[in-house]
Backbone bond lengths (Angstrom), bond angles and torsions (degrees), N, CA, C in turn:
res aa  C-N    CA-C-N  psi(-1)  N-CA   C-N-CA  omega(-1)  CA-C   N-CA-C  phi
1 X - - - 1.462 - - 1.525 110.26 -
2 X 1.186 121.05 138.35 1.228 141.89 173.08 1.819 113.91 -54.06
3 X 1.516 102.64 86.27 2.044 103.96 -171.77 1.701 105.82 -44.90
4 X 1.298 134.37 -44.68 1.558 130.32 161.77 1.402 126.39 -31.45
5 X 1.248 110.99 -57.72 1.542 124.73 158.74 0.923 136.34 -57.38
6 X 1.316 108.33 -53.38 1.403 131.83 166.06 1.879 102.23 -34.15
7 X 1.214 90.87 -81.16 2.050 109.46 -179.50 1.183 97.23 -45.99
8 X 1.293 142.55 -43.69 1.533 144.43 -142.25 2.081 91.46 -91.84
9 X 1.312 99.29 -36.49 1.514 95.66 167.69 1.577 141.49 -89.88
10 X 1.494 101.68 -1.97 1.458 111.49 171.04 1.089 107.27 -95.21
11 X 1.247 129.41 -10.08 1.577 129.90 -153.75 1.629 94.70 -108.11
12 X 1.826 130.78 -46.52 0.561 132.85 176.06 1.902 115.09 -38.90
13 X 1.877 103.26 -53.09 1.354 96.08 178.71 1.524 93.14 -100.68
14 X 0.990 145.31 72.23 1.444 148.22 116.39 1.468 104.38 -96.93
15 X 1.157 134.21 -21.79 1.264 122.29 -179.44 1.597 110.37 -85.05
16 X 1.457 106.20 -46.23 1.518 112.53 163.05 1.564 140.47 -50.38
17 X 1.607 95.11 -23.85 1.494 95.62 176.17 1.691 98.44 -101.86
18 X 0.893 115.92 -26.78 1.799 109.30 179.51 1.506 110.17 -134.60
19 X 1.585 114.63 80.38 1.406 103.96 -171.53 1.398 111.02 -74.32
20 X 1.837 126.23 -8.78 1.651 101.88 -170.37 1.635 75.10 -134.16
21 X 0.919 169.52 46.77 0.908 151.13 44.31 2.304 114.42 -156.05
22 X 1.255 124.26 -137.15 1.660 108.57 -175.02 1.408 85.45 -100.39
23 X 1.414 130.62 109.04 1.342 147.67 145.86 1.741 110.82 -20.51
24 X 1.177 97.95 -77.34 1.944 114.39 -179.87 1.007 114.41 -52.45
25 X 1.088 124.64 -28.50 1.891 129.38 -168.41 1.670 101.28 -104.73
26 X 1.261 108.87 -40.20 1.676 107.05 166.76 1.410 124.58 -54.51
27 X 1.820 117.93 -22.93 1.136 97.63 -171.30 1.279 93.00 -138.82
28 X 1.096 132.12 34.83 1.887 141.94 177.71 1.617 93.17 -131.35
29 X 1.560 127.52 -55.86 1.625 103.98 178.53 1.243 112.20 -110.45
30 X 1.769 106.58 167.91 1.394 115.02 174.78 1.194 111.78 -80.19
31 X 1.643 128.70 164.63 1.707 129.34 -133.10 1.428 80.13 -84.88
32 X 1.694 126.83 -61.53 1.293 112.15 -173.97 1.064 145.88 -86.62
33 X 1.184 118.74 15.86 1.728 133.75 164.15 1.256 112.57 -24.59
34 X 1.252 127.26 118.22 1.052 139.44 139.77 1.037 140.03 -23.93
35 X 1.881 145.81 123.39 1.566 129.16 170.27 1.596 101.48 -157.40
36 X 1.586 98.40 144.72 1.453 77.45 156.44 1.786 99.33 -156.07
37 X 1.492 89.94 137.00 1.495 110.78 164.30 1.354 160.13 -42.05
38 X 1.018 148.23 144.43 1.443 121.68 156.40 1.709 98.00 -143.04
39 X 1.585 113.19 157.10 1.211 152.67 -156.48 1.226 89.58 -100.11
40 X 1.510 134.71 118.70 1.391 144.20 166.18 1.715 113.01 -131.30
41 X 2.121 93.69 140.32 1.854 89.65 -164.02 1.827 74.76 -96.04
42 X 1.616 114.39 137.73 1.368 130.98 168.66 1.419 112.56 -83.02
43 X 1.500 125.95 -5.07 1.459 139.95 162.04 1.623 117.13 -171.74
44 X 1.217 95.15 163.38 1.981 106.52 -177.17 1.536 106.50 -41.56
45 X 1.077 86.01 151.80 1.857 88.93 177.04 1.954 103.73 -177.91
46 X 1.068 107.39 -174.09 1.826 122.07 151.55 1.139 112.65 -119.71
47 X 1.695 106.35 139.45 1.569 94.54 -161.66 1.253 95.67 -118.14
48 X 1.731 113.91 149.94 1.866 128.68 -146.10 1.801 59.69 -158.42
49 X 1.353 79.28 142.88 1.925 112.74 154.19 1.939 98.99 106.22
50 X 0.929 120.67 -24.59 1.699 109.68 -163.50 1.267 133.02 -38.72
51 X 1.848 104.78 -17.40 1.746 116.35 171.82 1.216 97.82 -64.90
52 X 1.914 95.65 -58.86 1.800 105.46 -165.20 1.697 113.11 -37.46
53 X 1.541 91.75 -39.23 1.652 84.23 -148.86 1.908 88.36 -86.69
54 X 1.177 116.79 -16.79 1.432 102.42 166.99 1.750 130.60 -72.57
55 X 1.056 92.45 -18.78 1.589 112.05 -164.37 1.488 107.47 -78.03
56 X 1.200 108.52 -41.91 1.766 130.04 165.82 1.347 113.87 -49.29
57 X 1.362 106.36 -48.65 1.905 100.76 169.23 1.364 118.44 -59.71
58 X 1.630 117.92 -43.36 1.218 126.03 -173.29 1.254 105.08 -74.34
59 X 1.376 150.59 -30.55 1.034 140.23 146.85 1.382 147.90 -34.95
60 X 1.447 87.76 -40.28 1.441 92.87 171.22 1.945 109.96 -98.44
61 X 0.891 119.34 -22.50 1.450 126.11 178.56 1.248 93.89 -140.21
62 X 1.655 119.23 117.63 1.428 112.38 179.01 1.797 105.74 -104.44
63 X 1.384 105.82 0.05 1.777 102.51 144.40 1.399 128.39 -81.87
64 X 1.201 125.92 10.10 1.617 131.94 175.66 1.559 92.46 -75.75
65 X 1.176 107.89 160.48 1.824 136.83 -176.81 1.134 118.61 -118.97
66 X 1.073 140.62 101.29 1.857 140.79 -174.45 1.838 89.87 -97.25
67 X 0.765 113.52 126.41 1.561 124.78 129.72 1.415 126.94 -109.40
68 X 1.421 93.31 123.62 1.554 109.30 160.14 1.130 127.81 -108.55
69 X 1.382 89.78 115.80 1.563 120.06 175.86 1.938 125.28 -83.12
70 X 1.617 117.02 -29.03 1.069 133.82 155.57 1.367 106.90 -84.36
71 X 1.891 107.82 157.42 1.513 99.02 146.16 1.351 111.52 -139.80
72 X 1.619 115.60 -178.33 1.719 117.62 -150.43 1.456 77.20 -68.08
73 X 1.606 97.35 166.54 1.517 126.52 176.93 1.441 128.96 58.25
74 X 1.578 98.94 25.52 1.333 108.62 -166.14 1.747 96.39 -97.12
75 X 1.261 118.55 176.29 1.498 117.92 166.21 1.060 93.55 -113.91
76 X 1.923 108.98 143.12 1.658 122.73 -178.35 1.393 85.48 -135.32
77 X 1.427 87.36 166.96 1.424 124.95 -170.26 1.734 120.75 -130.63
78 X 0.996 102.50 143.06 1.874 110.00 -148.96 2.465 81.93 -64.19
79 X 1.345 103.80 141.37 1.091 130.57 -160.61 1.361 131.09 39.97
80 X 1.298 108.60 39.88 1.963 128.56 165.21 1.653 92.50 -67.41
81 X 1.474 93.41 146.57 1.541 87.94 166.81 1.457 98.91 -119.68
82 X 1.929 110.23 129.26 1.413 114.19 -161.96 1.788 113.61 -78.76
83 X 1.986 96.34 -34.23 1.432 111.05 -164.63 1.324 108.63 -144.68
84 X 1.499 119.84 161.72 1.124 124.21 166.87 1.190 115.52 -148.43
85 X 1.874 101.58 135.94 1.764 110.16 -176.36 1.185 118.61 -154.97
86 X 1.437 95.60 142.14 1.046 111.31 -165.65 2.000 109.51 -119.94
87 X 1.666 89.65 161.22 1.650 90.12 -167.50 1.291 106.97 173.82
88 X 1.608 125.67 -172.01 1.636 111.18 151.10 1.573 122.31 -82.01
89 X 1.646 94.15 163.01 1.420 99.21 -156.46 1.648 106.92 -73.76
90 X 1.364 122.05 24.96 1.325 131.10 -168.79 1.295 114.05 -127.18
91 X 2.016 124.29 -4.99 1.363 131.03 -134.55 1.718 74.13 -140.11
92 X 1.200 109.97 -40.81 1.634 114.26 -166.65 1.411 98.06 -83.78
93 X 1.842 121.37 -49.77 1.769 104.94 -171.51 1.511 107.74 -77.33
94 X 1.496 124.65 -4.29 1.704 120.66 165.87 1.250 103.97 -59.03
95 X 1.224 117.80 -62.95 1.244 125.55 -149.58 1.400 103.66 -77.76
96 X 1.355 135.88 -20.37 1.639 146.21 -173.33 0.928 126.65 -75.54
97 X 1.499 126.66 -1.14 1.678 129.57 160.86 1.854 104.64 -93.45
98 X 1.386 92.18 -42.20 1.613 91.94 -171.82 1.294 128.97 -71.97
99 X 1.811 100.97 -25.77 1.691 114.02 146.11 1.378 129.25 -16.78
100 X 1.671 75.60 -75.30 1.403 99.00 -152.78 1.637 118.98 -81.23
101 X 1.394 114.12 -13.81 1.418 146.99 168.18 1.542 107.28 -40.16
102 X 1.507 104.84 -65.35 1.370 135.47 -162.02 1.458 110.02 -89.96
103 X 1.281 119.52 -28.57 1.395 100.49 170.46 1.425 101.64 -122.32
104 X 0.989 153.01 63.07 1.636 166.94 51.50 1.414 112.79 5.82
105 X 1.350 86.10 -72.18 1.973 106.23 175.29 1.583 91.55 -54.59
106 X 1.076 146.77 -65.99 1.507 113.56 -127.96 1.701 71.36 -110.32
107 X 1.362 137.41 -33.40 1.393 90.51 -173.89 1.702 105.97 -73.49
108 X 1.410 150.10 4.97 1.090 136.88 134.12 1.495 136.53 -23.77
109 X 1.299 102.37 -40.48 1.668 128.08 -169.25 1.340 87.07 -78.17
110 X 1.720 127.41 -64.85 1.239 116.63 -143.26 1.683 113.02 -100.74
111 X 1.925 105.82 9.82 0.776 131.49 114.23 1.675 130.77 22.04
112 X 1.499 79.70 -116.64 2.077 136.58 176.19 1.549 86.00 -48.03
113 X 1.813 95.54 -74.88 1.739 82.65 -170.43 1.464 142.53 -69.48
114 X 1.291 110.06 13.67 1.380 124.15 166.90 1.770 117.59 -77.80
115 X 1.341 76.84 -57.79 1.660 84.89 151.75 1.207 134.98 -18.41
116 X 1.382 79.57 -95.13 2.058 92.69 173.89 1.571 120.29 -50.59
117 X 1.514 118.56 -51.47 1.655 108.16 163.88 1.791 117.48 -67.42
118 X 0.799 120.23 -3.50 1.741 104.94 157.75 1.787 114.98 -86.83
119 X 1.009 98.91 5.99 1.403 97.85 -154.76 2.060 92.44 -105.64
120 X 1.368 105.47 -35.75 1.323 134.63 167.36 1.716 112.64 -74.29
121 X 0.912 134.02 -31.48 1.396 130.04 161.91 1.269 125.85 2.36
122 X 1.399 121.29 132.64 1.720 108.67 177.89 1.379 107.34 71.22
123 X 1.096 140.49 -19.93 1.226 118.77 -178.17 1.840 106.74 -117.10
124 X 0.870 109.11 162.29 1.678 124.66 163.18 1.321 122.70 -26.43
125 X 1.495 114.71 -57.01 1.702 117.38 174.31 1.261 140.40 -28.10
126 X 1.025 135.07 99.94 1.614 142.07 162.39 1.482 96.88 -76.99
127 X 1.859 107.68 125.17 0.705 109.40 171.14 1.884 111.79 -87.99
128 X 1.084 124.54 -176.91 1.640 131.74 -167.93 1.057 110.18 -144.07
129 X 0.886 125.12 162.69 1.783 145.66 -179.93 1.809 94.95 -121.50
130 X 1.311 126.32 169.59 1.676 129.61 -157.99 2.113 78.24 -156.26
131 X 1.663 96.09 161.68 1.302 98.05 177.25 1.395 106.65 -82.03
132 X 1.141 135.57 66.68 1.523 135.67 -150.07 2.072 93.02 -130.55
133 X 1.320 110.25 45.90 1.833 118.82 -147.70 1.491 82.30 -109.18
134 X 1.216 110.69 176.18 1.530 141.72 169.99 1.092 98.60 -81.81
135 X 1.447 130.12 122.99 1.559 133.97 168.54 1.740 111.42 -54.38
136 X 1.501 105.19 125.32 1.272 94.31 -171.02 1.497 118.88 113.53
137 X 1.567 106.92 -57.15 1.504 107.58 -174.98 1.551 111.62 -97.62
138 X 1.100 119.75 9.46 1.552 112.74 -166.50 1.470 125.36 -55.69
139 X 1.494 116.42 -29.43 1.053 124.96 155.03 1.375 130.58 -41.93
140 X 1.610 113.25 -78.21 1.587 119.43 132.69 1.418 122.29 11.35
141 X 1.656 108.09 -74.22 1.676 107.29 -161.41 1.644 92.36 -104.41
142 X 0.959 135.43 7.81 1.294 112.03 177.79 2.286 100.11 -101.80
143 X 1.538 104.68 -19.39 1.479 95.57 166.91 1.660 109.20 -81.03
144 X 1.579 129.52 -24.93 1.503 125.00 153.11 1.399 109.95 -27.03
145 X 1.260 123.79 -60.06 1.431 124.95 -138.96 2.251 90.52 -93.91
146 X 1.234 113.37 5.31 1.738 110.83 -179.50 1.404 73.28 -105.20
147 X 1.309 133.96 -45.79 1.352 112.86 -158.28 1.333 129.12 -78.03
148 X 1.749 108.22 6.33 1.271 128.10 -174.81 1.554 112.10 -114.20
149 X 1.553 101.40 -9.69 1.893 109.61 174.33 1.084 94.57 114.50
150 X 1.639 127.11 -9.68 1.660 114.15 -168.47 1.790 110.78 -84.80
151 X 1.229 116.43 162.12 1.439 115.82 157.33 1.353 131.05 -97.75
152 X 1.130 130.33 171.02 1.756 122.61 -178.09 1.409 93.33 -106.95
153 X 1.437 104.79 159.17 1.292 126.03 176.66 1.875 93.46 -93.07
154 X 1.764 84.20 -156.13 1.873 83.98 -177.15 1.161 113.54 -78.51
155 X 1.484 142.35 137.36 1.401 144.59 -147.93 1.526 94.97 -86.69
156 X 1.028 139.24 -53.16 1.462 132.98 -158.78 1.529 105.28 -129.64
157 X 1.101 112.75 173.45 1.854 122.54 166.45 1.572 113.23 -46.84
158 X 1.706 88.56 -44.40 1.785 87.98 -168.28 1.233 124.46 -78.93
159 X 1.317 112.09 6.02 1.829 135.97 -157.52 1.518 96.08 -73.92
160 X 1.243 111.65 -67.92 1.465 109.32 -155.72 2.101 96.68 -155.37
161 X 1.474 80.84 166.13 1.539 79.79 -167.38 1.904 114.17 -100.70
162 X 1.529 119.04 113.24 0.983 149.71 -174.04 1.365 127.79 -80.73
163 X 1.287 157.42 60.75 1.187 145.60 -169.54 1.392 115.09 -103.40
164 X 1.271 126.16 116.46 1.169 157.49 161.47 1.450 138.06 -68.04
165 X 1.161 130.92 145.08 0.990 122.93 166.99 1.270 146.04 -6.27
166 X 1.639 97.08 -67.29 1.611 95.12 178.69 2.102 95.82 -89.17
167 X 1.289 134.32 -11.47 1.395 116.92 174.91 1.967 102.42 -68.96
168 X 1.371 137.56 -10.13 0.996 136.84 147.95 1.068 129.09 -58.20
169 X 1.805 114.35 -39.86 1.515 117.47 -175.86 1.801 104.35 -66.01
170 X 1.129 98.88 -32.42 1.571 102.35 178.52 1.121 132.02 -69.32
171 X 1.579 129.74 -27.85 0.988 160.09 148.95 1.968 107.55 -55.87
172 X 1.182 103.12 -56.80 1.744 90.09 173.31 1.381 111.17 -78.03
173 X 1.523 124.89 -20.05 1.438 104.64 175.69 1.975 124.11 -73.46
174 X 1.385 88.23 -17.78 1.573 119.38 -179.03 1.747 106.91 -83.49
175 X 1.391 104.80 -2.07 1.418 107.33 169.64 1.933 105.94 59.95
176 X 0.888 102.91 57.57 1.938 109.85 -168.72 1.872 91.10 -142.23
177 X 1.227 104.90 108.61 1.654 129.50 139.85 1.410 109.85 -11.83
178 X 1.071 124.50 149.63 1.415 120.74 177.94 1.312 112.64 -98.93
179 X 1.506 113.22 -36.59 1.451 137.10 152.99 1.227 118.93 -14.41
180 X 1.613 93.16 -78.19 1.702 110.72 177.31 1.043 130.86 -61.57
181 X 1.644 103.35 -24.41 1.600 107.99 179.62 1.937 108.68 -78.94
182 X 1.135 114.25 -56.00 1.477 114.01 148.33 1.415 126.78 3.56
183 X 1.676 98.06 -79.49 1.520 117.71 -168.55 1.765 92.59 -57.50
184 X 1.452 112.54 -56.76 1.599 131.01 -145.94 2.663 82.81 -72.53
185 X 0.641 83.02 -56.34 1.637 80.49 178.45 1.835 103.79 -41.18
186 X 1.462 98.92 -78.84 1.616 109.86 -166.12 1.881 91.91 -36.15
187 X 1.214 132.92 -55.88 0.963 120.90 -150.76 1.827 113.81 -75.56
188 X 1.216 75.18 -8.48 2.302 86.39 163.12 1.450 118.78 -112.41
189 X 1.318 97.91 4.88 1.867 100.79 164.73 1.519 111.85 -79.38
190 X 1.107 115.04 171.40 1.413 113.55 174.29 1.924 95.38 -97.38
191 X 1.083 115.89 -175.84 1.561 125.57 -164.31 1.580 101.74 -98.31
192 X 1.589 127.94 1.52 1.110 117.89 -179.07 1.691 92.10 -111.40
193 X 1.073 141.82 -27.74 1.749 146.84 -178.07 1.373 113.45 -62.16
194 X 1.036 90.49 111.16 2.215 106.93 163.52 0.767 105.07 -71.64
195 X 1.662 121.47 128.85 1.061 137.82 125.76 1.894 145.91 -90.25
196 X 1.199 92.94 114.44 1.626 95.75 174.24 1.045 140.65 -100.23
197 X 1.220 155.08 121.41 1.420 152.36 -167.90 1.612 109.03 -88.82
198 X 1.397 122.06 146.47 1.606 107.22 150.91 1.330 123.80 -110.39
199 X 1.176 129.46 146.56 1.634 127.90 -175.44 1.828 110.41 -127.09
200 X 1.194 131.61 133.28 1.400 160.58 -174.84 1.370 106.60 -79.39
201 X 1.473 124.29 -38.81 1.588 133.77 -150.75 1.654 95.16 -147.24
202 X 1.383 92.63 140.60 1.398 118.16 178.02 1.716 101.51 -69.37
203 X 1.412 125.45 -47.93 1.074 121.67 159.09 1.644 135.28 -27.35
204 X 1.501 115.83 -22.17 1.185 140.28 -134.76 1.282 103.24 -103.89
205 X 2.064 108.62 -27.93 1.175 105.78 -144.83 1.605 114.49 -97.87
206 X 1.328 118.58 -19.04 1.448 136.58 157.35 1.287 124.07 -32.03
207 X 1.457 112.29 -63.93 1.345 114.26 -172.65 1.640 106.15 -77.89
208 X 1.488 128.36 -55.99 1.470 103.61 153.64 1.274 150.34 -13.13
209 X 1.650 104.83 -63.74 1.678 98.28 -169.77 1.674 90.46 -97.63
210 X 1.184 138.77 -6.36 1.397 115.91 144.04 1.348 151.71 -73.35
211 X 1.661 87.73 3.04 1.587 99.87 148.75 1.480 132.02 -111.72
212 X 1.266 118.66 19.20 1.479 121.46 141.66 1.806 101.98 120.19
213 X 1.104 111.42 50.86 1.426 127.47 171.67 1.596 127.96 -67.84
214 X 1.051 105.91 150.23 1.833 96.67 179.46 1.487 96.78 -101.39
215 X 1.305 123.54 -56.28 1.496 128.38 -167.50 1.770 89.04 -126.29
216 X 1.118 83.83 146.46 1.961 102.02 151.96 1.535 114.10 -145.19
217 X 1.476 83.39 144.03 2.009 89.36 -147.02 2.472 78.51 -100.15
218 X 1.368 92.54 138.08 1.426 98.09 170.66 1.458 101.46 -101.06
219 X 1.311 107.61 121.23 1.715 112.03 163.27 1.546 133.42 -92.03
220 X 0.998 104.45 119.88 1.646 110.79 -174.43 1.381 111.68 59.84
221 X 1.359 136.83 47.10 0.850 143.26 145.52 1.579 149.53 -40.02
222 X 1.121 150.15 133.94 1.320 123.20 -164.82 1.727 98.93 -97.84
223 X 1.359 141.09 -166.41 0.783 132.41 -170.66 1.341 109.73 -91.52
224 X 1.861 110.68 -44.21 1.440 114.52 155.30 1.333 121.04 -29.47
225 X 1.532 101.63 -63.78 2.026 106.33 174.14 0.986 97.96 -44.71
226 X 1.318 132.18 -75.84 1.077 113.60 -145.43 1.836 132.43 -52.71
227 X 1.123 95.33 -50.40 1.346 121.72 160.84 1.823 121.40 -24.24
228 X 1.306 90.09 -68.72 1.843 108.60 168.18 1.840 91.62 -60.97
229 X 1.494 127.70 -55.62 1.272 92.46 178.19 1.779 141.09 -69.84
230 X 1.117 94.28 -17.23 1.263 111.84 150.97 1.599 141.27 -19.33
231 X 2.054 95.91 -59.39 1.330 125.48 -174.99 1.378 98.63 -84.39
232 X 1.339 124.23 -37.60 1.934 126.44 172.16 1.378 107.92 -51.10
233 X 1.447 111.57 -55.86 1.611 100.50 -155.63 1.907 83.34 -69.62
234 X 0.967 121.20 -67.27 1.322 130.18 179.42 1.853 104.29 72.87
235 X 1.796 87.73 58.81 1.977 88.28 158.57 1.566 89.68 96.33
236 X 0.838 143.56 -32.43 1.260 160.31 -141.94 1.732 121.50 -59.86
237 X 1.843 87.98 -57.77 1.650 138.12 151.43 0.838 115.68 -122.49
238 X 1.478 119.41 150.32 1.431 123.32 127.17 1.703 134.89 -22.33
239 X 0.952 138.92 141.94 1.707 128.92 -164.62 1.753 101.86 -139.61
240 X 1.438 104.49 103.41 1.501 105.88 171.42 1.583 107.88 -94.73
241 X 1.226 101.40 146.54 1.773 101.57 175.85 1.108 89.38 -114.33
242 X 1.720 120.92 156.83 1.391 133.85 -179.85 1.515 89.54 -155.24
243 X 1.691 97.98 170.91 1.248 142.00 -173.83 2.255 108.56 27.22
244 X 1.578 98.21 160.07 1.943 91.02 -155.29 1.240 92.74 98.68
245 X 1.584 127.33 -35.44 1.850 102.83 -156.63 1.290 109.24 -64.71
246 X 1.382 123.68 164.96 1.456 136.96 167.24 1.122 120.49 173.14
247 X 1.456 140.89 159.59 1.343 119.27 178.87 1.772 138.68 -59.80
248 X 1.718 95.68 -10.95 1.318 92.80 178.72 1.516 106.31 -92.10
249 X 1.587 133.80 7.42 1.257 123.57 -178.03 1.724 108.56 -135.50
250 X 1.568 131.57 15.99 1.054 154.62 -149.05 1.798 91.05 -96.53
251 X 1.050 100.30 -58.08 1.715 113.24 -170.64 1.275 99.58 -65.75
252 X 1.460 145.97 -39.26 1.749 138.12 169.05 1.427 96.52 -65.60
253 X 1.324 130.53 -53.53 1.093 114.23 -161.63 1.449 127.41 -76.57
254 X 1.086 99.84 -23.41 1.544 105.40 -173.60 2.247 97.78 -81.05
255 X 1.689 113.03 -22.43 1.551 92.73 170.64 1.100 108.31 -86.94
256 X 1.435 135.41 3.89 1.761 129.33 170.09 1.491 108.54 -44.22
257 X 2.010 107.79 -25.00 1.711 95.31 -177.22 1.667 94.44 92.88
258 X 1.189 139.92 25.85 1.545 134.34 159.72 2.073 99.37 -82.50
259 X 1.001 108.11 174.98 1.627 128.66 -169.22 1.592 78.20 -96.00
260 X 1.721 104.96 -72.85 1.596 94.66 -142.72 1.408 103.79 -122.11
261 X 1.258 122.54 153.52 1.196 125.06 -175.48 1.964 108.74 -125.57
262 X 1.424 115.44 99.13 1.192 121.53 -164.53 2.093 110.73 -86.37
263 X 1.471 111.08 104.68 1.692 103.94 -179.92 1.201 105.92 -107.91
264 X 1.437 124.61 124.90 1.428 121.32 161.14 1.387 126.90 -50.60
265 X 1.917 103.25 -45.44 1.721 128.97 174.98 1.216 99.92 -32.33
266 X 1.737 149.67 -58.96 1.202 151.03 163.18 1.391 113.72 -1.25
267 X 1.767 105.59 -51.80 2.027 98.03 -171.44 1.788 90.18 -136.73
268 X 1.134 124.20 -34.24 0.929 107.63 177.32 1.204 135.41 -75.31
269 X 1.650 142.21 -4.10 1.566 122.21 155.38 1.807 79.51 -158.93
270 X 1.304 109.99 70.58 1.834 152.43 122.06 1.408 102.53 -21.97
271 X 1.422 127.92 126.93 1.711 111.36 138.25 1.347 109.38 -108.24
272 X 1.479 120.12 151.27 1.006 121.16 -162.05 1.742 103.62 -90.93
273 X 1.139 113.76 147.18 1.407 115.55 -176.27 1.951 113.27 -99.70
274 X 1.483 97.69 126.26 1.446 112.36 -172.71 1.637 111.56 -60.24
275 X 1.535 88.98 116.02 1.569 125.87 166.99 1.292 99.97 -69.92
276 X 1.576 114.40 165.08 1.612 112.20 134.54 1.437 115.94 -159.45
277 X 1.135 128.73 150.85 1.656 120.34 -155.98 1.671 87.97 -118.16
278 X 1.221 138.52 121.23 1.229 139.43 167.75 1.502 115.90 -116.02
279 X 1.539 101.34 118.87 2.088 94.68 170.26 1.041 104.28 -84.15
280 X 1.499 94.22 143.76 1.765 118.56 178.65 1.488 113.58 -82.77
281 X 1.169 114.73 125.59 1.484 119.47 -167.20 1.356 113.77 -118.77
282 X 1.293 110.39 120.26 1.677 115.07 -179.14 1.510 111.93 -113.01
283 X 1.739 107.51 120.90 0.828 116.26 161.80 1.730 135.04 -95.70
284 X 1.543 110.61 118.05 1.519 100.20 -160.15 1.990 104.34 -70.39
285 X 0.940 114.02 157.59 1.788 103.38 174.53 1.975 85.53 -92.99
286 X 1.747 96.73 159.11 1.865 99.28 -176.46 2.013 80.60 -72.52
């Protein structure tokens, strides 16, 4: 992840959750109180976020201490303790919602995507992540989804070249070949840019990858379809299957023999898996 961005996104919701500064902690503790923490997983999971959630302390108190004791992509178990930090007891509860916010979420993601690649095993499939992200966090959830075994698709619009559904509908209402439009694109790409098409119909798939495709994404496919589309492109492209995915239909699809298997479910309706930040409290005996 990009450290600019990165900072530019904790800070954003550090400003959002406490814009003038922690009310409760300003006027319940003294400035230098002492505390120190630890990072607890409240159930199984893969754990994604441990920079994030370290980086947030240092931000806000860049004398606070993270130890990490877990690391991303690891499997935890409900009361592992992932981290430990230390700081004042005013530097650590700022920073302890926004922590814990952010890497919840992505170890959620990486999670999900553990999931889905065990489920894919033995076969060919890379699973994918789709720009289907939280505005804002995509960065965030698209390193969730490496830390879960998954891969990212193209990160932004400007990444790689995508045509869709409705950029077809436009193209057939405009009376333009799909063929031609293909050929007439590649030749205004530069020589390092992918291009992918998506196709609906097995019918569909000929005139595409015989006009010079990198990937062709199959939509809503059955696994049968898919399969028979499979034997068309034959090596030709790359073959992403999309939408249907989920865990109960992931395992047919991914032995149809496609490359890639693209899920939005990954970041877009994620549950986040329970964190918990507990201060350690010492009591002296008199």
């Amino acid at each position: 992840m990009n450290p600019e961005l990165l900072d530019d996104v904790i800070r954003r919701a550090l400003a959002e959750d406490a814009p003038w500064g922690d009310l409760t902690s300003e006027v319940f503790l003294p400035a230098e109180t002492p505390a120190t923490a630890v990072l607890v997983s409240r159930e199984p999971g893969v754990l994604s976020g441990l920079d994030v959630f370290a980086r947030t302390f240092e931000l806000v108190d860049s004398s606070s201490v993270v130890e990490k004791i877990a690391s991303n992509g690891a499997r935890i178990e409900p009361g592992a303790v992932l981290a430990r930090i230390s700081g004042t007891a005013r530097s650590v509860l700022r920073a302890e919602r926004i922590a814990l916010n952010l890497s919840q979420r992505m170890t959620g993601i990486a999670t999900l995507t553990a999931q889905y690649v065990a489920l894919t095993a033995g076969t060919k499939a890379r699973i994918v992540d789709t720009r289907k992200t939280t505005p804002g966090l995509r960065m965030l959830e698209r390193q969730a989804v490496r830390d879960g075994g998954g891969h990212n698709h193209r990160f932004s619009l400007s990444d790689a070249v995508l045509a869709k559904d409705n950029h077809l509908a436009v193209l057939a209402a405009a009376g333009i070949p799909i063929g031609d439009a293909i050929r007439a694109a590649r030749q205004r790409l530069g020589h390092t840019a992918h291009l992918e098409v998506e196709v609906d119909r097995l019918d569909q798939i000929e005139a595409v990858v015989s006009a010079g495709v990198d990937t062709i994404m199959l939509d809503n496919f059955t696994p049968d379809q898919l399969r028979d589309g499979v034997g068309l492109v034959a090596g030709r492209a790359l073959v992403e299957a999309s939408g249907g995915v989920n865990l109960d239909t992931v395992a047919a699809i991914a032995q149809s023999g496609v490359d890639l298997i693209s899920v939005g479910a990954l970041t877009h309706s994620v549950r986040a898996i329970d964190l918990g930040l507990d201060i350690e409290v010492r009591i002296d005996s008199a």
